[in-house]
N, C-alpha and C positions, 0 to 999 in steps of 0.2 A: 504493500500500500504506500501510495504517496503522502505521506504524512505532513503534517499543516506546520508544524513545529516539532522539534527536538522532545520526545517524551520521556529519555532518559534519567532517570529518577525519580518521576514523577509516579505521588502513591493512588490508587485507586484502592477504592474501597469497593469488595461482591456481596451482596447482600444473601446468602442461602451458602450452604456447604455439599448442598449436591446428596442423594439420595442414593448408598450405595445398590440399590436395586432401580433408579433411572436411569436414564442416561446422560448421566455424569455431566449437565449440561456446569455447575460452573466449574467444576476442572477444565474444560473446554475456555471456559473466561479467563481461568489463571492462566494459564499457555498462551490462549492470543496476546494477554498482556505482556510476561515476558517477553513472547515474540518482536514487544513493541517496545520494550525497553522498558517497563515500569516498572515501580516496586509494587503488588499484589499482596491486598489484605484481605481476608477472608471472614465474615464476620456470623456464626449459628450460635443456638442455644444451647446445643444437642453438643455434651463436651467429652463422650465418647466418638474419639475422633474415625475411629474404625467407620464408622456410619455416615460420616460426614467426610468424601475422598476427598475434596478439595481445599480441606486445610494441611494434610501432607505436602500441596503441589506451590502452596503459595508458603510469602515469603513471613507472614506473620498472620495468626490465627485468634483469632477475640470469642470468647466462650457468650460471648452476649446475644440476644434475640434479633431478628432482623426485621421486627415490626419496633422494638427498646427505641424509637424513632429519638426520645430526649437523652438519652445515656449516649447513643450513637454522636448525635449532634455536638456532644461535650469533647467527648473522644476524639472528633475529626477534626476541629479546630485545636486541642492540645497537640496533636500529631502531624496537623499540615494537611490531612488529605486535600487532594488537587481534584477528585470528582468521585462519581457514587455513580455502581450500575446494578443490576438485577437481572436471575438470568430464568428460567423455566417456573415463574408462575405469577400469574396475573395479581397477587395477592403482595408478593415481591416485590412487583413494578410499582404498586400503589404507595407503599411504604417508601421506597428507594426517591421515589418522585416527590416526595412529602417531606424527606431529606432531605435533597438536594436544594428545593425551598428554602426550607429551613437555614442551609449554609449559605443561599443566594450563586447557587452553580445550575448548570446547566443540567436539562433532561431531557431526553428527547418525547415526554407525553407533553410537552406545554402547548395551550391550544387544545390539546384534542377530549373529545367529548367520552372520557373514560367511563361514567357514570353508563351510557348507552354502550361503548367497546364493551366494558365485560360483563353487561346484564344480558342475554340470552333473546329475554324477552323484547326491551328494550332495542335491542338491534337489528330482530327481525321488521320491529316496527317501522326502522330506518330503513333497512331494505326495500320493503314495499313503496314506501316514499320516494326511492332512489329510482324504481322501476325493478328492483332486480329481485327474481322470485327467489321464495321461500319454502319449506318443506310447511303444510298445513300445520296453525296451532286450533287447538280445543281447549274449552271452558271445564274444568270438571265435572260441572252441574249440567255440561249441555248437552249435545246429542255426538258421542263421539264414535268415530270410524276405525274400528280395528283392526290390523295391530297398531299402537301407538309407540313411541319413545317415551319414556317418562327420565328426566334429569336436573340437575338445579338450576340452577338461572346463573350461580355466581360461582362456578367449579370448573376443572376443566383437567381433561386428561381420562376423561370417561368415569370419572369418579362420583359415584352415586347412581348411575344409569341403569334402566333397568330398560326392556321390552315388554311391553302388557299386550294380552291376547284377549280380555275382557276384564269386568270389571272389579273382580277379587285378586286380579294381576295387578289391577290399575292401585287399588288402595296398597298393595305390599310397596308397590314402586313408589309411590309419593312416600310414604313409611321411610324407605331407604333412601330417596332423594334427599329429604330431610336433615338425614342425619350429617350430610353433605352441605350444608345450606345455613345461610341468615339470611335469608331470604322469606316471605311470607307462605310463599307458594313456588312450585315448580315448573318447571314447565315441560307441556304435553302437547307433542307433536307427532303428525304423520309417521309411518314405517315407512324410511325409502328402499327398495332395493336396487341397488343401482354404484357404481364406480366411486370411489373416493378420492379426488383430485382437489389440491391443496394450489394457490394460484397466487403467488406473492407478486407486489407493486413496490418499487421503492419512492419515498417520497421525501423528496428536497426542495426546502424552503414553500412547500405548500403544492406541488406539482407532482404528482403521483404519474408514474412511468412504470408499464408491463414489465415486469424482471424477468418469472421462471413458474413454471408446473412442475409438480412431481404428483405421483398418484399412490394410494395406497391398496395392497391386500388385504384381508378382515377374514377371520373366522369367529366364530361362537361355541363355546365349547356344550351349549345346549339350544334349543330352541329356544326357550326366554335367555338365555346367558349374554351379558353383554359383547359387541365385537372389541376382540382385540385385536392390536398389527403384529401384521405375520412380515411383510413387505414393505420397503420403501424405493420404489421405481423414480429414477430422475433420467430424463426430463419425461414429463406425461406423457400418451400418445395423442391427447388432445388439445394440444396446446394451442393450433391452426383457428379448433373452432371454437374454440372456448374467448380468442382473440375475438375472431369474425363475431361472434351473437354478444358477446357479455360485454368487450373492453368498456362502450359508451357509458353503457350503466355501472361498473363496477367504477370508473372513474369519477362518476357524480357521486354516487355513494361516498366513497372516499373523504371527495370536496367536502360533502355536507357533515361530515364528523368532527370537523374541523384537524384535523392532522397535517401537520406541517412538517417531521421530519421524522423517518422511520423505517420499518419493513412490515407491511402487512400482509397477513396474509388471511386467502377467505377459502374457509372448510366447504368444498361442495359437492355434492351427489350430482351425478352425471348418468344420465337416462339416454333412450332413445332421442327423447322429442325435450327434454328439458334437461336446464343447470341449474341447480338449487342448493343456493348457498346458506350454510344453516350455523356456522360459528365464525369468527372473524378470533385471529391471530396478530396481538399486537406487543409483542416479546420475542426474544430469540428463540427458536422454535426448538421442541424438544427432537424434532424429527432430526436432525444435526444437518440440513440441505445443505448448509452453509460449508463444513469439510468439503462439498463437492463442488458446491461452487467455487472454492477456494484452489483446488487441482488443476480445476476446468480454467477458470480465467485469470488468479493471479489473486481475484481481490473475496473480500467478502463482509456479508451485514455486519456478521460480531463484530471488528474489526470498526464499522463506522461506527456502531453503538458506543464503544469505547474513546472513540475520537470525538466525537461527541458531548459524550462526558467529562471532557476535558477542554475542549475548544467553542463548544456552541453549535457546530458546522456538522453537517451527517456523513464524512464523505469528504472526497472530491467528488466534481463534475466527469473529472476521467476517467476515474474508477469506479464508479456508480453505472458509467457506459460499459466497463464489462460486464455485468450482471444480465445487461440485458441480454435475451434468448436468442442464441442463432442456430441454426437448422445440422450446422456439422456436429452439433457436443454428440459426444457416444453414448452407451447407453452402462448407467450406474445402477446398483441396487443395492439395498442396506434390506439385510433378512435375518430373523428371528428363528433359531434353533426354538421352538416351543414344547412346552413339557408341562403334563400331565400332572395330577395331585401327586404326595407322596413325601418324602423325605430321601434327598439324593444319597444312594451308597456310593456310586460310581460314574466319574464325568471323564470320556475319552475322546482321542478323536482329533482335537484342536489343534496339536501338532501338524498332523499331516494334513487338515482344511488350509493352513496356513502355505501350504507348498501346492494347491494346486490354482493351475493357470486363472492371470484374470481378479484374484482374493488377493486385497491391500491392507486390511485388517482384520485383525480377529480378538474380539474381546470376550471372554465369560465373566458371564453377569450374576452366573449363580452356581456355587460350591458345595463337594459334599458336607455332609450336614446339614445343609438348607431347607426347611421345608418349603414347598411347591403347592398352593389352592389354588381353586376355580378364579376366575378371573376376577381382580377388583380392581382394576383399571388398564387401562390399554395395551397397556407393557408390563404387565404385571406377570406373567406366563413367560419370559422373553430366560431361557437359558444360558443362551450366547448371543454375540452378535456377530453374522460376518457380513463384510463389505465387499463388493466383486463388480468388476467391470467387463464388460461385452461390449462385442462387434454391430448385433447381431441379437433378437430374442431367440433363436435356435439354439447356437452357442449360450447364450443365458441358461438354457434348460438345460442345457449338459451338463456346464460348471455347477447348476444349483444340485441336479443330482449327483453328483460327483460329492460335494459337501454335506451333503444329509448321508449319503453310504456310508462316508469316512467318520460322523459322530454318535457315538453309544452314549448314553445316559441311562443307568437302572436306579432302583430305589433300591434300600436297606433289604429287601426278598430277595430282589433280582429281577424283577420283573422291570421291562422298559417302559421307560418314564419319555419318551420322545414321541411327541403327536403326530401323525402323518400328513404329510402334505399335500396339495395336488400341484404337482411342479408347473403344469401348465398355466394354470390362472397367475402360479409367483410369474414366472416368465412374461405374462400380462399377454399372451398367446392370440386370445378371442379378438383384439385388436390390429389393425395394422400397424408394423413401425412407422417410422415418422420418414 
């Protein structure tokens, strides 16, 4: 990245220490930062560090909360912090932005109408105002069409979600949305079934510009069971039309949030005959798109986020021009070893995943000892994670079989704890390439 200034010593403060069963999003923030010459402070409540990776990777670690918004505020002026960022959850941002306030530094939410970004409800409302359709909502009282989605309004990561198939489904789901929630009420929407492409915009100084797609795979490990990610496919195969029918709309949307410098991104179900965007993304994404955009063109969002927080600026104007999507990138995919209930006795395999063609990383997420349940949020079932690059979705489905042959997983019995796949749909097969 073309950097604005000299960051070399400059401290940044991460609000969260990373969830050692997520995706490690702020380890990801301490490494960019280094990257960038900073010094990286790390600040959780949670003072078993084992549980929180990304006060090993940084350069000093604060046992303090990362909502402690006046303890924090005390600390960063005795210390000098130069900016404050927040990385995987909307709950984070809020806090972090309320900080930064507080110090009189820069965030990249100012302006923007957070109250509607991370209310559910609230933001479908703004969609429909923007022109850009929605998955149907229902009244609880009123005449509703099943299957529905039942989830909270102010959560995010699939957490609390349930699928109702009538209406003693419907009361357990609000039950368990709830426990998810400060919110009054949940919210209950349409069953889509249909593609899930994720469709970020970057936006400088108030001008929002088409970046990148990626699409996701989904199972359910029951019929009511919430979908978890099995796949993260970059770049999508519909990124052409999703341009052609939605950019007008998804750019007025945007306008009207008032957001002026960031990455968003908008959650959507992708049909036959319809795009229906049903959660907006305004945080650095836990899907890590960013590693690849980062391969791919040199530059990437974290990277402005942090620039940002230090300068005011989101970006340069150059490097913001790589982001944007051109038709040569290859074909990336981030997939989930996923596994079954149990308690892990034996985890093999990863070695040799590591040595076959195409696979740029490999991380395990879950050890033996571990116990493994039904899904309670989207990444919650995720064993390991490997990363692999193709030509080609043919080649895709080779390398992905290839990678599921070579990993064993049993439980404490012996019995195999690895869920089976259908390699075709991870390869994303039913579509054409691009």
């Amino acid at each position: 990245m073309n950097v604005m200034e000299d960051f070399k010593g400059k401290k940044l403060l991460i609000l969260g220490g990373g969830d050692k069963w997520d995706q490690t999003t702020e380890v990801d923030l301490v490494r960019y930062a280094h990257e960038m010459g900073l010094y990286a402070i790390v600040t959780d409540s949670q003072a078993d560090w084992n549980k929180v990776p990304a006060k090993f990777e940084a350069d000093e670690a604060w046992d303090i909360s990362w909502s402690d918004t006046e303890t924090l505020a005390r600390l960063c002026r005795e210390k000098g912090i130069d900016g404050v960022i927040a990385g995987f959850s909307e709950r984070k941002v809020m806090c972090a932005g309320r900080l930064a306030h507080e110090l009189g530094m820069p965030f990249y939410t100012d302006g923007a109408d957070l109250e509607t970004i991370f209310n559910k409800s609230l933001f479908k409302e703004a969609c429909r105002n923007a022109g850009v359709d929605v998955p149907r909502s229902f009244d609880v009282d009123g005449d509703i069409i099943f299957p529905v989605v039942v989830k909270p309004v102010d959560n995010a990561g699939g957490r609390g979600m349930s699928i109702c198939r009538n209406r003693e489904e419907l009361s357990e789901g609000i039950a368990k949305a709830m426990q998810f929630s400060d919110a009054s009420t949940p919210e209950i929407e349409e069953f889509v079934e249909g593609l899930e492409v994720f469709v970020y915009y970057i936006v400088r100084n108030g001008v929002p510009t088409f970046s990148m797609a990626s699409e996701i795979a989904t199972m359910r490990d029951s019929e009511r069971g919430m979908p978890y990610h099995v796949a993260n496919r970059f770049p999508s195969h519909q990124i052409e039309r999703i341009r052609r029918e939605c950019d007008e709309a998804f750019v007025r949307l945007i306008r009207s949030l008032g957001i002026q410098n960031g990455y968003i991104g908008l959650q959507c179900f992708v049909t036959d005959d319809r795009v229906m965007v049903h959660d907006p993304t305004f945080r650095i994404d836990g899907a890590n798109d960013h590693e690849v955009a980062k391969m791919i063109t040199g530059a990437s969002d974290v990277e402005f986020y942090i620039a940002h927080a230090l300068t005011g600026t989101f970006g340069t104007q150059e490097d913001a021009g790589k982001l944007h999507y051109r038709s040569d990138w290859p074909i990336f995919i981030q997939v989930g070893s996923i596994l079954g209930p149990g308690i892990i006795g034996e985890f093999s395999g990863l070695d040799d995943v590591a040595n076959i063609d195409g696979v740029y990383e490999v991380e395990q997420v879950r050890r033996v000892g571990d116990e493994m349940k039904l899904a309670t949020s989207t990444l919650s079932q995720i064993g390991a994670q490997i990363k692999l690059q193709a030509p080609d979705s043919q080649t895709l489905r080779v390398r992905l079989q290839e990678v599921f042959d070579a990993i064993s997983v049993k439980d404490v019995n012996g019995a195999d704890m690895v869920v089976p796949l259908n390699l075709d749909e991870l390869a994303f097969g039913k579509t054409q390439d691009k």
